[in-house]
C-alpha positions, 0 to 999 in steps of 0.5 A, spaced: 745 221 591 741 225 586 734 225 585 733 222 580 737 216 584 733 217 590 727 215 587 730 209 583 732 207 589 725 208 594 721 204 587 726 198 589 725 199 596 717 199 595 718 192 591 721 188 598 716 184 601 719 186 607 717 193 609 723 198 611 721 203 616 725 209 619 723 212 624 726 219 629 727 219 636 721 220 638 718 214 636 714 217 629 715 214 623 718 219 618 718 214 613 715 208 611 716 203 604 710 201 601 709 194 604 707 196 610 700 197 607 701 189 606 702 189 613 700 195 617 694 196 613 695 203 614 698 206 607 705 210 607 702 216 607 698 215 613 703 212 617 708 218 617 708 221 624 704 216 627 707 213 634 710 206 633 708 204 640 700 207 638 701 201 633 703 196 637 698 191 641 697 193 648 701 188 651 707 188 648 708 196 648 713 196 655 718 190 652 717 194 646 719 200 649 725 197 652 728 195 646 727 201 643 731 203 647 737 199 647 737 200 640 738 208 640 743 205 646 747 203 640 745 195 641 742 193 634 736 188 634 736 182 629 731 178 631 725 182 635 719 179 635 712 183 637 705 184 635 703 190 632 695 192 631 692 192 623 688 198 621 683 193 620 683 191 627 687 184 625 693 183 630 700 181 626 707 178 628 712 182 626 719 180 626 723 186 627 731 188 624 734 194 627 740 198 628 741 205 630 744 212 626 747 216 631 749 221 625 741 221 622 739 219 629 734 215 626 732 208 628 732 204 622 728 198 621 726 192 617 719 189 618 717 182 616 711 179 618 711 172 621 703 172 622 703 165 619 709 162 622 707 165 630 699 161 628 702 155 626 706 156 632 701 157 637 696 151 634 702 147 635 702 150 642 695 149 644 695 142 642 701 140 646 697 145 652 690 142 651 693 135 651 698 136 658 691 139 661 687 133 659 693 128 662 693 133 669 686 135 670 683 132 675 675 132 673 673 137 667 672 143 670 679 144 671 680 141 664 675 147 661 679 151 666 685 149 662 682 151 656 679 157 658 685 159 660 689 156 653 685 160 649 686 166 652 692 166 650 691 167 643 684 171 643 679 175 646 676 170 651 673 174 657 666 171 654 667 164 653 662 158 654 664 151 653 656 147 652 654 139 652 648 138 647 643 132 648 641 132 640 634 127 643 631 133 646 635 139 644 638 142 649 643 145 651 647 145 658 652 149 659 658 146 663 663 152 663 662 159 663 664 166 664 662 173 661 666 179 662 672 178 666 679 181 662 684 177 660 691 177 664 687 177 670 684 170 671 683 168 676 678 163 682 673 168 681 673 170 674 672 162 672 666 160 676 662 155 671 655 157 671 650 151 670 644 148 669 639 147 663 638 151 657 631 151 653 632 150 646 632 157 641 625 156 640 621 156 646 626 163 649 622 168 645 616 165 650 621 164 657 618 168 662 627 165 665 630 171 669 635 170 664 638 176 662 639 178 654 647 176 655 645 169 657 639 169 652 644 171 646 648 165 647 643 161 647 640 163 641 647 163 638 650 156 641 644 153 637 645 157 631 652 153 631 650 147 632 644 148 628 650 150 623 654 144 624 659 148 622 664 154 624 660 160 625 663 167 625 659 173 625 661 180 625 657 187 625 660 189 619 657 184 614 649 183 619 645 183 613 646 176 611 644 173 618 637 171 620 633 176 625 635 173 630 643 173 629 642 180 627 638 181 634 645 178 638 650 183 634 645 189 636 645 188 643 652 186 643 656 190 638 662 186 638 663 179 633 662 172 635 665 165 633 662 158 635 664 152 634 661 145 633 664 140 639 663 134 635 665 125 636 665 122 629 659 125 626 656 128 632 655 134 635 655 133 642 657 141 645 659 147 642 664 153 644 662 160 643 667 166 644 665 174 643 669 180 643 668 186 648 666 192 645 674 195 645 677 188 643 679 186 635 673 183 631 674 176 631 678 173 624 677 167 618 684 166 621 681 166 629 675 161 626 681 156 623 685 157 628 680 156 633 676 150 629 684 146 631 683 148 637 675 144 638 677 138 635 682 137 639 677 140 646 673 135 644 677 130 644 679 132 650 673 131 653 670 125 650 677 123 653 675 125 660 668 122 660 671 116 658 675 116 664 670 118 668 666 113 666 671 108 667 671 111 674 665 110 676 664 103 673 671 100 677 667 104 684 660 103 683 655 098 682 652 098 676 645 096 677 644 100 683 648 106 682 651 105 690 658 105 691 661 097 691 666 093 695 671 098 693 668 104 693 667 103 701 673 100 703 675 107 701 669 110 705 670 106 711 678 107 712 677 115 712 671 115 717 676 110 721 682 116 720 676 121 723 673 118 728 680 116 731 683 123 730 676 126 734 673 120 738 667 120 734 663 114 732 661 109 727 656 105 725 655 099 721 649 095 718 648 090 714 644 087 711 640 081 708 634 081 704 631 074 706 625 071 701 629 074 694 631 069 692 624 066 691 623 074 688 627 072 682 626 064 682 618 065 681 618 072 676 624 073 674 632 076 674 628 082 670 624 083 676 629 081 682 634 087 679 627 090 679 627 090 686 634 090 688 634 098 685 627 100 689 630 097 696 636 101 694 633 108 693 628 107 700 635 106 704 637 111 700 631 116 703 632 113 711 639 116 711 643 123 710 647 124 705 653 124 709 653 117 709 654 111 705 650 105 702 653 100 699 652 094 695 656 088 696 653 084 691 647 079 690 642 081 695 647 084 701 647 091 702 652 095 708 651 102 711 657 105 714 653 111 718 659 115 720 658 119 727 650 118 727 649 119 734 647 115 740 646 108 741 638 109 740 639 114 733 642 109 730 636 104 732 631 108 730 635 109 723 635 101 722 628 102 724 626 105 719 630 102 713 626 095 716 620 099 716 620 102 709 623 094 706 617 092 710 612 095 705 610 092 699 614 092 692 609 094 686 612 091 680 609 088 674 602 089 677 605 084 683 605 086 690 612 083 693 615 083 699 621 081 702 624 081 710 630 084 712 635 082 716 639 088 719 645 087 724 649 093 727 656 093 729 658 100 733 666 103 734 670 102 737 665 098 741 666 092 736 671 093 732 678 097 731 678 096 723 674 095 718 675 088 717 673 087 725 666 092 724 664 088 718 665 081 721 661 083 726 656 086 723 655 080 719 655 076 724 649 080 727 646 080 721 646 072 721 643 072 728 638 076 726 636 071 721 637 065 725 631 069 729 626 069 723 629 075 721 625 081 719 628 084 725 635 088 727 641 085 732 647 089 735 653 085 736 655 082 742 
């Protein structure tokens, strides 16, 4: 071939979308077609005698090593699919067809880029995960896990928060977050949720918070975004078009951040933020979109799991008190039974009665007996520990499981004070009401070996305590 053919040729081989890549046995590139400035970023003249495997994303280097090495083997490869690092920080997909000459001992190479193919591959891929994690979390932390874990699969996600936002009072929970643990190593430790409630980006300038100024950065940002209401992606090369306190973030940071908008129908109810570390590729418009799917779907989701958690709690706790109902603490008792037979431990039940309630809601009203039904339930609550359970069974009926509170006379004093406390004067409505309690105790196994034995007797006590007049306490007999 002459030379005027050679350069007819290569013009012909620099039209093709495809770029054509010879490379030595060293792994260099010696030539390079002109489209591989279209999917490398790096013009041909750059890319000769750079290392392919510089150029390949960390990642993938060893199974790309490994098939480099078939080739030269004398195996050719059709349909080798990788990822290669953009001059401009970008990773690509590549699908890669090559074959080996043994007599230029050159390995000859085709590279397509299949970046949009793999992107809609990967959004297919995480919706179908996001939805498997929602079916199988067990309750949303696990769900943000799930999801982390997701998305750390498509992007630099050792900096991630998932936040709720009340928009009523501006502020910000955040219920998952994690800062600084590498990719491919995420673990128990790595994905501990940090908690609590957030000041609104308005009052952190004036927070004297121990909050470092990482924390204090996602804050800013995450009220940015939902300020925004829309994606925001934000990066160092482009800092004069973002407010002072943007600008402040990518200072300290020195890497791109992207945030989305959690949203139900036209509600803002949370964000997702991510930021890069220093050494990671900035985040793209190509991440915001793919990114900007995966939030709705995370959002979904959520309001999915919330509902079902709501769903939870209305099917095991009562809805004027909040205490656990019929059900609830049938579910308690058996596994205290199980306990207690397995360690000879004991168990107590009171019930109890609230005589003189109907009179409260005869003469005041139903507004005013739910009233009181909820100030009894929270002066119970404070005479037991946390351990144990008030129940209410319905009406003006409550029962206390007291799972190995003791001797005989502790579980006396309890009942004594749960007496004392509804012995005093309801405040409501600018009324001083008072109602008498009757309390009947029933001990394990002394009487009863189950659930359906204690509770009858304890009933039954209670009874005897009202036929006595009530405001008093009786054990079973």
């Amino acid at each position: 071939m002459n030379k005027d053919e050679y350069q007819s040729l290569s013009s012909f081989i620099d039209l093709l979308i495809d770029a054509v890549c010879v490379v030595d046995k060293t792994g260099r590139f010696e030539f390079v077609s002109a489209s591989a400035e279209r999917i490398f970023g790096y013009r041909s003249e750059e890319m000769i005698g750079m290392k392919v495997l510089d150029l390949v994303f960390p990642a993938d280097r060893k199974r790309t090593l490994a098939a480099a090495i078939s080739i030269m083997q004398g195996n050719e490869n059709t349909h080798f699919e990788n990822r290669y690092v953009r001059k401009d920080g970008q990773v690509v997909d590549i699908l890669w067809s090559a074959r080996w000459s043994d007599k230029h001992q050159q390995r000859i190479a085709i590279a397509r880029d299949i970046s949009s193919r793999k992107n809609i591959e990967r959004r297919q891929a995480a919706l179908y995960a996001i939805s498997e994690a929602t079916h199988l979390a067990e309750d949303l932390l696990t769900l943000y896990q799930g999801i982390h874990n997701i998305i750390a699969q498509l992007l630099p996600a050792t900096n991630f928060a998932i936040a709720s936002y009340e928009p009523k009072t501006n502020q910000l929970s955040f219920l998952y977050k994690t800062h600084g643990n590498p990719i491919g190593s995420l673990n128990d430790n790595a994905l501990t949720p940090r908690r609590g409630k957030t000041q609104n980006s308005n009052l952190i300038s004036h927070s004297n918070t121990a909050q470092n100024h990482d924390e204090q950065d996602e804050i800013i940002f995450c009220h940015h975004v939902i300020h925004s209401a829309k994606p925001v992606l934000i990066k160092l090369n482009s800092m004069e078009k973002y407010p002072e306190e943007i600008r402040q973030i990518l200072t300290n940071s020195q890497s791109s951040w992207l945030g989305l908008p959690l949203k139900q129908q036209q509600d803002i109810i949370g964000v997702l933020i991510m930021h890069s570390d220093v050494c990671d590729p900035e985040y793209t418009i190509q991440d915001q979109e793919l990114m900007g799917f995966v939030s709705t779907q995370i959002a979904t989701a959520i309001e999915r799991k919330q509902m079902l958690t709501r769903l939870k709690h209305l099917a095991l706790y009562d809805q004027l008190t909040q205490l656990p109902n019929r059900a609830l603490f049938d579910d308690r008792i058996k596994n205290a039974l199980t306990h207690a037979k397995r360690g000879g431990h004991s168990i107590s039940l009171l019930f109890l009665d609230l005589d003189k309630f109907k009179a409260v809601n005869d003469t005041c009203g139903h507004q005013i007996g739910d009233a009181l039904l909820q100030m009894t339930a929270q002066r119970i609550l404070h005479c037991v520990r946390e351990t144990d359970t008030v129940s209410r069974f319905g009406g003006d009926e409550f029962v206390i499981l007291l799972d190995d509170a003791g001797s005989r006379d502790n579980i006396l004093k309890i009942a004594q004070a749960i007496l004392n406390t509804l012995n005093m004067p309801f405040q409501l409505a600018g009324q001083s009401l008072h109602i008498v309690p009757s309390i009947g105790i029933a001990l394990y196994p002394q009487h009863g070996m189950d659930e359906k034995q204690l509770l009858a007797s304890s009933d039954s006590a209670m009874y005897q305590a009202k036929s006595k007049g009530g405001n008093r306490i009786e054990v079973s007999s």
